[in-house]
C-alpha positions in Angstrom: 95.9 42.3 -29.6 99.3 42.7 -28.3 100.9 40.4 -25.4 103.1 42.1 -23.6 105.6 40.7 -20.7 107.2 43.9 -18.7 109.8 43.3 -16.5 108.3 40.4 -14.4 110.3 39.4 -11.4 109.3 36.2 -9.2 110.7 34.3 -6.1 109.9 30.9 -4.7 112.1 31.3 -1.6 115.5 31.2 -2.2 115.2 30.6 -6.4 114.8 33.5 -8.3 112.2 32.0 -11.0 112.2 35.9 -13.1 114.4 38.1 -13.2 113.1 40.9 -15.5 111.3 38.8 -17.6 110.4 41.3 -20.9 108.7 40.5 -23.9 106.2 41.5 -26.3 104.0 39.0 -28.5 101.7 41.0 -31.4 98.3 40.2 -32.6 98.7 38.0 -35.8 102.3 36.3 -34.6 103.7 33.2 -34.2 106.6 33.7 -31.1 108.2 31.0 -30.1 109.1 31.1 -26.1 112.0 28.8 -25.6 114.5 28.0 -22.8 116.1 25.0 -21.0 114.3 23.7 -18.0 114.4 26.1 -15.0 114.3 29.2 -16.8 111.2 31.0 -16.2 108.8 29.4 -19.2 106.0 28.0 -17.3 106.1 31.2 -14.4 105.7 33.5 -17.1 102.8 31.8 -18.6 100.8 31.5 -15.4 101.4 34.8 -14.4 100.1 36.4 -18.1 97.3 34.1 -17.0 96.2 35.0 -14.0 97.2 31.5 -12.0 100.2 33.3 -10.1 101.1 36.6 -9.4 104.4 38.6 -10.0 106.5 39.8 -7.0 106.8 42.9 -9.7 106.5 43.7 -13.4 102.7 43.4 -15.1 101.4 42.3 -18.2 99.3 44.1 -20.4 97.5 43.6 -23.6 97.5 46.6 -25.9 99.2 48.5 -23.0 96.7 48.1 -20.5 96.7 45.9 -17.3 94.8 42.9 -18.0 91.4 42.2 -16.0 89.6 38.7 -15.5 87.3 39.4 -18.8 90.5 39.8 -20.2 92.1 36.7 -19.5 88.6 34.9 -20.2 89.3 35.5 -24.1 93.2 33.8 -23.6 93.3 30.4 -24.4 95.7 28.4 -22.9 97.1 24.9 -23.0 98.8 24.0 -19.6 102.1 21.8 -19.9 100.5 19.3 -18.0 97.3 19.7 -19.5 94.0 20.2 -18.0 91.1 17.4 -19.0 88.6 15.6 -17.0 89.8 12.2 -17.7 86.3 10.8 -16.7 84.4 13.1 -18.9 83.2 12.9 -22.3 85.1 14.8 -25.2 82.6 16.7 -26.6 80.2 17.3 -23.1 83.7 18.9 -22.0 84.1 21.4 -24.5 80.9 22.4 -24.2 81.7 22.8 -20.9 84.9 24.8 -21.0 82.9 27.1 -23.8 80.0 27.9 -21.4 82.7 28.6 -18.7 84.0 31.3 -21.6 80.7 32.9 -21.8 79.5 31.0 -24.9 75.5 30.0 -25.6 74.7 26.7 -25.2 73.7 26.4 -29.1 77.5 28.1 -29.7 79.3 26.3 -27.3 77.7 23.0 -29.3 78.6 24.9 -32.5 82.4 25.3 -31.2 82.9 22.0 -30.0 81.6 20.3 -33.3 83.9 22.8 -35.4 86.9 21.9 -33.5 86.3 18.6 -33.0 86.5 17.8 -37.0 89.3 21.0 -37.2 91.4 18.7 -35.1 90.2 14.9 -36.2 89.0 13.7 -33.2 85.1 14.0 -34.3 84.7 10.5 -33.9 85.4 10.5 -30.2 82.7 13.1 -28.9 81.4 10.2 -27.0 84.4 8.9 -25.5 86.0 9.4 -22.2 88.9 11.5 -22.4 91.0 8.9 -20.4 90.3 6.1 -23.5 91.9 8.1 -26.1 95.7 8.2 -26.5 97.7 10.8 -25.6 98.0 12.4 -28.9 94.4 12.5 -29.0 93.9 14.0 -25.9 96.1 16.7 -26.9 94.2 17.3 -29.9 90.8 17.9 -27.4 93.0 19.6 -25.1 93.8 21.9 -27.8 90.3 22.0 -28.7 89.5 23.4 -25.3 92.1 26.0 -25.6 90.4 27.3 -29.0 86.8 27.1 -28.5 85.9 29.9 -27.5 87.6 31.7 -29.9 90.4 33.6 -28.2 92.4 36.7 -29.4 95.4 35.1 -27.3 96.0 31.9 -27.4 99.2 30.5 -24.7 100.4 27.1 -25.0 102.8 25.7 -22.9 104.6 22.3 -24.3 101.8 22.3 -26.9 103.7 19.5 -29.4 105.4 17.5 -26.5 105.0 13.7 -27.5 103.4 14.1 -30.6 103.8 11.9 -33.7 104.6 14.0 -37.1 101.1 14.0 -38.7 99.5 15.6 -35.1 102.1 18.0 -35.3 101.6 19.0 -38.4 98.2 19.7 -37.8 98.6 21.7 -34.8 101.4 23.4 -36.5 98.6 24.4 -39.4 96.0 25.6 -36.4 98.5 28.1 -35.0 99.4 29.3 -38.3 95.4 29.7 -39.1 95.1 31.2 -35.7 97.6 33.7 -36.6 96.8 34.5 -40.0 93.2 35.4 -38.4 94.9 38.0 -36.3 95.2 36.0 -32.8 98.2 36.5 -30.9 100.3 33.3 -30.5 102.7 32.3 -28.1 104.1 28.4 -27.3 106.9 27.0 -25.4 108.5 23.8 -26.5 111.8 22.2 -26.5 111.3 20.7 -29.8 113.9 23.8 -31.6 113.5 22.0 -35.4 109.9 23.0 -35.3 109.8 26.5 -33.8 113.0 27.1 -36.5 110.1 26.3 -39.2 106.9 27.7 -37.3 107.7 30.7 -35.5 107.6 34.4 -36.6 110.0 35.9 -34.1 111.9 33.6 -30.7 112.7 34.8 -28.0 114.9 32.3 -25.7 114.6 32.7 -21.9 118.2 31.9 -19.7 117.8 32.3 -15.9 114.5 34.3 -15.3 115.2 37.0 -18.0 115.3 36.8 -22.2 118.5 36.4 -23.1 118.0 36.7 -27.2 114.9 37.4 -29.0 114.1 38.0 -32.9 113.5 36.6 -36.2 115.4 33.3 -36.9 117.4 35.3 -39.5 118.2 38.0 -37.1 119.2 35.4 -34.4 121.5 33.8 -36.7 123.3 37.1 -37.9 123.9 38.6 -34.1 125.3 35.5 -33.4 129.1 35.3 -33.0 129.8 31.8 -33.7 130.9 30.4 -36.7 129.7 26.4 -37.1 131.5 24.1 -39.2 129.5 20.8 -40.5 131.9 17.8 -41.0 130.6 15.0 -43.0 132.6 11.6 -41.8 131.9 8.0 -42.2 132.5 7.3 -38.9 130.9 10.1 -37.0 132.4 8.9 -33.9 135.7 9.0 -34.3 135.5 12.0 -35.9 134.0 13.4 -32.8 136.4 11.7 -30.1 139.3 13.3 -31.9 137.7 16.7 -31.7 136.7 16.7 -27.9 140.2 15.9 -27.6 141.0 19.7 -29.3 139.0 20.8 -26.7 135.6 21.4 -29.4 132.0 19.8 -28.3 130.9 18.8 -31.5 127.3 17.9 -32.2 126.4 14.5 -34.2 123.5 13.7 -36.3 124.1 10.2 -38.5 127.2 10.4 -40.3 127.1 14.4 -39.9 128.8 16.3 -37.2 128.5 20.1 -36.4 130.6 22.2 -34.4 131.2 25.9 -32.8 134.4 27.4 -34.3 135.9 29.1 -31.1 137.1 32.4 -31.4 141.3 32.2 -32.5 141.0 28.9 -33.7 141.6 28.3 -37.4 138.8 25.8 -39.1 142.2 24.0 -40.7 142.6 22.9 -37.0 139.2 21.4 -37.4 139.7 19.6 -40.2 142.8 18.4 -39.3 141.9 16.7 -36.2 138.8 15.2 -38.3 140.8 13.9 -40.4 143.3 12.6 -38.2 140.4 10.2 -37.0 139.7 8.6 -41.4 138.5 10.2 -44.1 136.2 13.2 -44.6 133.4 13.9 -47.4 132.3 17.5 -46.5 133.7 20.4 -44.7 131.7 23.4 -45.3 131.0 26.5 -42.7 127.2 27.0 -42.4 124.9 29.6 -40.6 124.1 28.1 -37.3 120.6 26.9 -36.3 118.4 27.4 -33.4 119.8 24.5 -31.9 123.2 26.1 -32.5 122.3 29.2 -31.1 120.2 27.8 -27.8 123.5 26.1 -27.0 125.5 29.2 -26.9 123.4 31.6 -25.3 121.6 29.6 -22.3 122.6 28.8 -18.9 121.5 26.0 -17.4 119.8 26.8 -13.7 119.7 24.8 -10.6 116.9 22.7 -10.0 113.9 24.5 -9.3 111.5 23.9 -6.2 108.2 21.9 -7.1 106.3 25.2 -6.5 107.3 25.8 -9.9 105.8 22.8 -11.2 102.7 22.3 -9.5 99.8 21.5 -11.1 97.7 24.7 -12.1 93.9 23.6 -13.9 92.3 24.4 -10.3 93.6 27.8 -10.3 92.6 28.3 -13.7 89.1 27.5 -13.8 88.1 28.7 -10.5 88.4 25.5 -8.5 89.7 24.1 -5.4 91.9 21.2 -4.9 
């Protein structure tokens, strides 16, 4: 089942959250949603699910305007997530599956698969609020999956994990995909949805300024990067801010936008004014390289846009 995000405009007072927000998300792909703070991420998500509504635009799956049974096969993973902290781990997924429709013998059924899926089987009988936080993102993701959603929304899904959690979540969505659900995350962590995601599209001021494959990304891009290899990576970097260039360091490796008119010998002059150099090479840029040339950065946004949403979500009041 497609996802699909037309032209979605919303106001909270003065701030102009969307602005023509547009995207489309198909059944058995990975798209990564990304964008600095501010620009629209977490509006769009709540509005695909239900929690607030559009001042204009809709969102359809499979071109038709979504109703609540709908949205009750999404799965979604809220940025700030969404667990009863007093309430046992696997009594709460049951839970959340019954509130999907599920059988009580299913709902146990789901909760046990996902519980080993994710490794947190050993902690059915634990209150969410003694786990860790990685932990309890692993149940929260369990909640998002089981009831088996065609849809599956995650906002911030990876945020604070260690490497062996992410890989495992990383495996799930893929799984998830391959199985012909449609996925779509937000994170800021670029690296990862480089290697995960099927298509990107990257969100600037309420609207999608970029979207497509990696590949494609790279080749519509109109900057040339330049990756300098220095023993003293510092240096090396003070001496090229002072050319006016905001190079990007990593170790003993620094990478930098070629501005248009300006010769890379200019480049390596200035590195090498600053000691010696071990590489000099021109390389496609990443999505790191990218984000940084195609986003604005917004004002702050009201707290409206932040506010805490699990209430909404499952029917309840504050």
């Amino acid at each position: 089942m497609s996802l699909e995000i037309h032209q979605l405009t919303k106001r909270f007072g003065n701030t102009q959250a969307l602005d023509g927000m547009d995207f489309t998300v198909h059944a058995g792909e990975v798209y990564g949603f990304v964008g600095s703070n501010g620009a629209g991420k977490t509006t769009t998500m709540r509005i695909a699910l239900g929690i607030l509504s559009a001042d204009s635009g809709e969102v359809l799956q499979d071109g038709k305007t979504l109703t609540f049974a709908d949205r009750q096969r999404f799965g979604y993973m809220p940025e700030e997530r969404g667990l009863y902290p007093k309430m046992k781990v696997g009594e709460q997924l049951i839970y959340f599956a019954k509130l999907h429709g599920l059988s009580d013998a299913d709902a146990r059924q789901a909760m046990e698969y996902w519980t080993e899926r994710l490794g947190v089987h050993m902690r059915r009988g634990d209150e969410v609020q003694a786990l860790s936080l990685g932990n309890q993102q692993r149940v929260q993701l369990a909640a998002a999956l089981v009831h088996d959603p065609s849809i599956l929304v995650l906002d911030e899904p990876f945020s604070g994990l260690d490497p062996l959690a992410v890989a495992d979540m990383s495996a799930v969505l893929r799984e998830k995909a391959a199985s012909g659900a449609t996925v779509v995350f937000s994170s800021h962590q670029l690296d990862l949805v480089e290697r995960l995601c099927d298509r990107v599209g990257i969100a600037s001021l309420g609207k999608i300024a970029a979207e497509g494959t990696i590949d494609h990304l790279r080749d519509s891009g109109s900057d040339t990067v330049i990756e300098i290899e220095t023993p003293d990576a510092d240096a090396a970097a003070q001496a090229l801010r002072a050319c006016g260039l905001s190079p990007m360091a990593d170790a003993r490796v620094l990478r930098v936008k070629l501005p248009a008119g300006m010769d890379d010998q200019e480049v390596l002059r200035a590195a090498l004014s600053a000691g010696p150099v071990h590489g000099f090479s021109r390389v496609r840029p990443s999505l790191t390289d990218l984000f940084g040339s195609i986003v604005q950065v917004p004002d702050a946004r009201p707290a409206k846009d932040k506010k805490k949403s699990r209430f909404a979500l499952f029917g309840g009041k504050k």
